[in-house]
N, C-alpha and C positions, 0 to 999 in steps of 0.2 A: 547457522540458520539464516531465515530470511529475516531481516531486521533492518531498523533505520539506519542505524550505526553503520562510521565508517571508521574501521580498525585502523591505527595508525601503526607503521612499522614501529616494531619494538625486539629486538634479540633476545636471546634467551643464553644467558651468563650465568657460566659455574658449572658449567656441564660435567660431573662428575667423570663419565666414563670415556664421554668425546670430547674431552676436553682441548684437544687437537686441531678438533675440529668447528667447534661452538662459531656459533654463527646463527641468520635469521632464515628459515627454508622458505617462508613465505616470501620475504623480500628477493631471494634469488629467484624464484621461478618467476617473480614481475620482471627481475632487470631479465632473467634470459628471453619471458616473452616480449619485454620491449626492444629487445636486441633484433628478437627472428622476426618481429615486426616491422620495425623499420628494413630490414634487409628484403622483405618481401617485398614483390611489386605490387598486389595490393594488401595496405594492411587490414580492409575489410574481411578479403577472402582468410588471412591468417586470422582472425578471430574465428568466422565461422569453423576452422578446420579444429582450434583449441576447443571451442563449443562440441563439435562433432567426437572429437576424441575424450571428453570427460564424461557426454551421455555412453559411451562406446564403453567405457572403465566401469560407468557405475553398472550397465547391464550385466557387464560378464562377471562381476561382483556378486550381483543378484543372484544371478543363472548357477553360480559356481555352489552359491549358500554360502559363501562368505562376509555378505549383508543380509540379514534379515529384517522386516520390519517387527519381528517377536523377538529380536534378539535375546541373549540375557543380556544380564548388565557389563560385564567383560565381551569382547566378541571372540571368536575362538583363534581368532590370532594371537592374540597377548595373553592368553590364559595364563599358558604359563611362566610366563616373566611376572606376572599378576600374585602368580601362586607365588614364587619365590621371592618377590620384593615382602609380602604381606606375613610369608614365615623368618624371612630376616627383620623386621620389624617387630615382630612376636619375639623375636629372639633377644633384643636387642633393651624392649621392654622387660622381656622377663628377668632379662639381667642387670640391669637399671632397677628394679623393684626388690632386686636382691641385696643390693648395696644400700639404697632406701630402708629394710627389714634391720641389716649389722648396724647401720647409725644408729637407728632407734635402740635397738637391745642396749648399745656401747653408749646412750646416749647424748649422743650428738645433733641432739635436733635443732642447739639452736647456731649449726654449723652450718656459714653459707652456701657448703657443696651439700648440704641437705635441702635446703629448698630449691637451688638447681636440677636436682636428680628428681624432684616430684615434680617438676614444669615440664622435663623432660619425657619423663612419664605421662605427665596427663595431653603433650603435644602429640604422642603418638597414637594415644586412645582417642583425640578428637580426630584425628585422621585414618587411623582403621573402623570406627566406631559405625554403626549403622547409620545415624546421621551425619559422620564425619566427611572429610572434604573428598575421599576418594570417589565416597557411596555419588555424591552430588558430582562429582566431575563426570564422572561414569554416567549417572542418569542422564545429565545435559547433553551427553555425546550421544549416547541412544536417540535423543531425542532427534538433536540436529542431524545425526543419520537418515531417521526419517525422514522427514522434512526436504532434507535433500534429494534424497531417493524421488520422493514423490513428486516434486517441482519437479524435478532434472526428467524424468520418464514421464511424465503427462505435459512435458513443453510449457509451463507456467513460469519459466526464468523470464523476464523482459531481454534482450535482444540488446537493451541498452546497461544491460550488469558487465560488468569488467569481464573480460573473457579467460581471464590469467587470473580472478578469484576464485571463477566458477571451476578452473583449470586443478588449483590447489583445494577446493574442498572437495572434489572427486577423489584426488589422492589420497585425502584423508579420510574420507566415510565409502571407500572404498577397501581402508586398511591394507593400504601397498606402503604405508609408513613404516619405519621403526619407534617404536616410540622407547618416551627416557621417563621415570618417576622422578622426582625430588621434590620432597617435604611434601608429600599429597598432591603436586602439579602435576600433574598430564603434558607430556612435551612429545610432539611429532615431528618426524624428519630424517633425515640420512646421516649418514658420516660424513658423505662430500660437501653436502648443502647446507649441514646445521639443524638444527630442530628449535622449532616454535612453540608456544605456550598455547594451547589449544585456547583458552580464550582471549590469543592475540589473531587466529585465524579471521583472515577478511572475511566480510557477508557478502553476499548475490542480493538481490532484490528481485521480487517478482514483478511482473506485468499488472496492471490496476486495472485489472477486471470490475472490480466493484464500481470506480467512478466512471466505466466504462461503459457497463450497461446500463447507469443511470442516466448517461446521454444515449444510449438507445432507444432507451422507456421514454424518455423525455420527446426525442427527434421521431417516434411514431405518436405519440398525441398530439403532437404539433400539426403531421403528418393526418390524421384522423381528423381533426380538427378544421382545417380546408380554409385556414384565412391565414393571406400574406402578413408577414411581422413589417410592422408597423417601426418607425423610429422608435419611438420609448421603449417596444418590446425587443429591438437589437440590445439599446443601452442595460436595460434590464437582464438580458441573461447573459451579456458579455461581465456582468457586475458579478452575477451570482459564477459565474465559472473563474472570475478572479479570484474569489473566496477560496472555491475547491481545490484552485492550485499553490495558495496560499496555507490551505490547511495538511496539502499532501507534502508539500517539501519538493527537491529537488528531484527526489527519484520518482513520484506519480509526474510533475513534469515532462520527462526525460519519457516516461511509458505511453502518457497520452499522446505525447507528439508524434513519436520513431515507432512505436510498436504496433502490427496490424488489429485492432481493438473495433473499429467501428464494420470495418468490414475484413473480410477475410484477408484480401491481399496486399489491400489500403492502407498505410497510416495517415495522421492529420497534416505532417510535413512531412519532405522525403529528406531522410538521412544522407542521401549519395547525391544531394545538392555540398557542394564546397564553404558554401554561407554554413550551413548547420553544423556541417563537419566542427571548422573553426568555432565556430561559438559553445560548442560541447567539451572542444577541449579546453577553451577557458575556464567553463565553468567546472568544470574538474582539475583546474591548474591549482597553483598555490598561492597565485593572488586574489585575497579576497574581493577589493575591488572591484577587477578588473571579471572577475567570476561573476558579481550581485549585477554589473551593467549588463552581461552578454545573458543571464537568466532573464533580467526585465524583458530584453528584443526579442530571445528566442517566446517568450509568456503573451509578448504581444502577437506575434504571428500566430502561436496556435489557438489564441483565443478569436483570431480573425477566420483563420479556416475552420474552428467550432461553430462561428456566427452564420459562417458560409454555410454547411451542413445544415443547419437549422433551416434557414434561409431557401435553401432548394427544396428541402421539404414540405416549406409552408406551402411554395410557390406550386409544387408536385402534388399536395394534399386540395391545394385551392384550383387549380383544373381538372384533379378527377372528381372534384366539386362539380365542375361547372367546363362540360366538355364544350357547351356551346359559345364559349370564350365570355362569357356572361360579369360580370361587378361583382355577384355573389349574392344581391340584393334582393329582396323582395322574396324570401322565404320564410323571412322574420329571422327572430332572436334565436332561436331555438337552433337553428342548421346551423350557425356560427358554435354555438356548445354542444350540437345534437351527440357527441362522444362521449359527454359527462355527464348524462343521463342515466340512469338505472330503471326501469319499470316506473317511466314518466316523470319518477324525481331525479332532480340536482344532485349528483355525487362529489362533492368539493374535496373528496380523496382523490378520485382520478383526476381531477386538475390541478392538484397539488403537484402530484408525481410527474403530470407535463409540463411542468414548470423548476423540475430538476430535483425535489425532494424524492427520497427512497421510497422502494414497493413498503407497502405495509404502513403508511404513515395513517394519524387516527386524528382528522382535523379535531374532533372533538374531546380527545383528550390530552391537546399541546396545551400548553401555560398561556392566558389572557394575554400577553405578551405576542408571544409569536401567534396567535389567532388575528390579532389584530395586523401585524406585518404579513401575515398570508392572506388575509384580505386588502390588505392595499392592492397586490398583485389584480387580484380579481377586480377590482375596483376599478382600475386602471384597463383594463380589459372592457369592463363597460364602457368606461368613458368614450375609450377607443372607437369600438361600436356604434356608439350614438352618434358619435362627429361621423363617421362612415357613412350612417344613415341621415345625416340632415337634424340629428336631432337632440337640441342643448339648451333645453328650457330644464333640465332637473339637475340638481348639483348639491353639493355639502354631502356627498356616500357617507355613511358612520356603521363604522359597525356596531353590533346591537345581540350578540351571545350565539345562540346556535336552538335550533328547532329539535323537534322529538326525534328528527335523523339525524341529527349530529350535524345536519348543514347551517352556515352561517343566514343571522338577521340581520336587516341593516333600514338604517330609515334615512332618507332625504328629503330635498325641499324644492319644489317648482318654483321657482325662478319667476313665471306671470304669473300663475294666480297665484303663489303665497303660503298654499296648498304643503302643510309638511307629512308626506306620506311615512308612516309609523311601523318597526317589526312585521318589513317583508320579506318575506320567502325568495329564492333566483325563481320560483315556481310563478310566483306571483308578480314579478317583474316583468317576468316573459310573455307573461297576459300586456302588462301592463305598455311595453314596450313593442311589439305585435301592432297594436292600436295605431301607435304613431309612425312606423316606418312606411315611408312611401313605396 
């Protein structure tokens, strides 16, 4: 499945039947695809070609009905080695219960091979059992089927997942494995190559659509919006996109930067620069060091070209403001937020969300806490504005709860006269501000 987790190699010992052969499937298809990697003259194009060939396996899988997303819980590959392991197990029990029945009659119960022979029994009932471990390995693999299936045929893999992951879960939720049972484990693999413990198989990761389009939503109100970013409001959203990429981890990283997300063909930095290359492969090396340094550099560049993004937009939202090459001035308050208005009121939703929070946020029912930290934003947004306009006689912003819309109140203090204006409206500011702009 698609998860944070990165599977470390681990073998799969004791192989009953390949015992000849026992070894790790997963770890060899990485050393062969590191092998045909490096022998290639580019190792880019051998990724895309393992890419091309593991979508190519899971469709004729599809097409053939040898994946289903209805599957049952067996898929009709292993039925019947399914059936046979589960009637020798039956078998196995039933005769262990029978030696279990002579102790007791003769008995012997307080003989140690008597309470062996009922552990032994109740081992095998928690592994055939409807909740037992097979029922559950079986679910999870359905599952991850899907999942796979669905990423891998709608293009949702990031570009930047290991290619020789992606390479070996086709194989496996493709069901071109052999697979081994022991003690309730699920093991996949060959005879030449070994077999793995299906929950040693590496993960893929998807592409981070989600914090994707939140910089889209974000960079079209900015866009809407028609005013150049200001110093503060660089510092300010290079801050909050530190966060995002602090909360995503290496692999939302690794998707914002290299994968086409903002625009179709576009990523934030290009992967077939030699700098990125290198810094990629540290940070997936096995020094952690030398990993956390090349994540910092590669976090600062792409928080630079996300500033940049932002940046062009203000500058592209602020001319088709103002075709006549114009300041932007003297339309008043209102054209500066005329975006985040609703039917003449202030919607402090929509400026939330162009300030990088998610569709759907409800200014009015976040925690006094974060109300008060999303009015700093907006705070600082005035301030901004005023100095723009010549205008810094009102200071001390406070915020002050939310009105019958759910929009923020706030009261400050005129600076000459003394004057402390009390639980106003953005409605009633923009009167008030209007007045004073030259």
């Amino acid at each position: 499945m698609a998860t944070q987790n990165t599977q470390k190699r681990s073998g799969f010992s004791g192989h009953k039947n390949y015992g000849a052969y026992a070894g790790d499937y997963v770890a060899t298809v990485k050393d062969l695809s590191a092998a045909s990697r490096r022998a290639s003259p580019s190792g880019t194009n051998f990724n895309k070609l393992q890419k091309f060939q593991a979508e190519q396996k899971m469709k004729t899988a599809i097409d053939s009905g040898n994946v289903d997303f209805n599957m049952g819980l067996v898929p009709d590959a292993y039925k019947a080695q399914m059936k046979d392991y589960i009637l020798n197990k039956a078998r196995e029990k039933g005769q262990i219960e029978l030696q279990i029945e002579r102790m007791r009659e003769g008995g012997n119960m307080s003989d140690p091979m008597y309470q062996e022979l009922r552990m032994q029994a109740s081992q095998i009932e928690q592994e055939l059992g409807p909740s037992g471990s097979l029922t559950k390995a079986w679910t999870n693999f359905n599952q991850g089927a899907q999942d796979f299936a669905e990423d891998s045929l709608e293009g949702s893999i990031s570009i930047m997942s290991d290619s020789a992951n992606e390479h070996a879960n086709a194989d496996l939720y493709s069901n071109s494995l052999q697979l081994d049972i022991s003690n309730g484990t699920l093991n996949f693999g060959n005879q030449d190559m070994g077999f793995t413990a299906y929950d040693k198989f590496p993960d893929y990761f998807n592409a981070d659509y989600t914090n994707a389009s939140n910089i889209i939503s974000q960079s079209q109100g900015i866009f809407d919006k028609g005013v150049k970013l200001t110093g503060p409001d660089k510092l300010k959203y290079s801050n909050n996109f530190q966060e995002v990429l602090r909360k995503g981890g290496t692999e939302s990283v690794l998707s914002l930067a290299f994968d086409p997300l903002i625009t179709p063909n576009e990523s934030l930095l290009d992967f077939k620069d030699p700098k990125y290359k290198k810094l990629v492969e540290i940070i997936q090396g096995d020094d952690p060091m030398m990993a956390a340094e090349a994540m910092e550099e590669l976090k600062a560049d792409l928080t630079s070209s996300y500033i940049n993004v932002l940046d062009t937009q203000a500058t592209n939202g602020f001319n088709a403001k103002n075709p006549d090459g114009g300041d932007g001035g003297g339309d008043g308050f209102f054209s500066s937020f005329g975006s985040f208005y609703s039917a003449g009121q202030f919607d402090m939703n929509k400026y939330l969300v162009s300030q990088g929070l998610e569709e759907g946020t409800d200014f009015a029912t976040m925690s006094e806490e974060d109300k008060s930290k999303a009015f700093g934003y907006l705070k600082d947004e005035i301030n901004n504005l005023m100095l723009d306009n010549e205008i810094n006689q009102y200071t001390e912003f406070r915020f002050r709860g939310v009105d019958a819309k759910g929009n923020p109140k706030f009261n400050f203090k005129d600076r000459i006269s003394g004057t402390v204006y009390k639980n106003y409206s953005m409605d009633r500011l923009e009167k008030l501000l209007n007045k004073k702009i030259k």
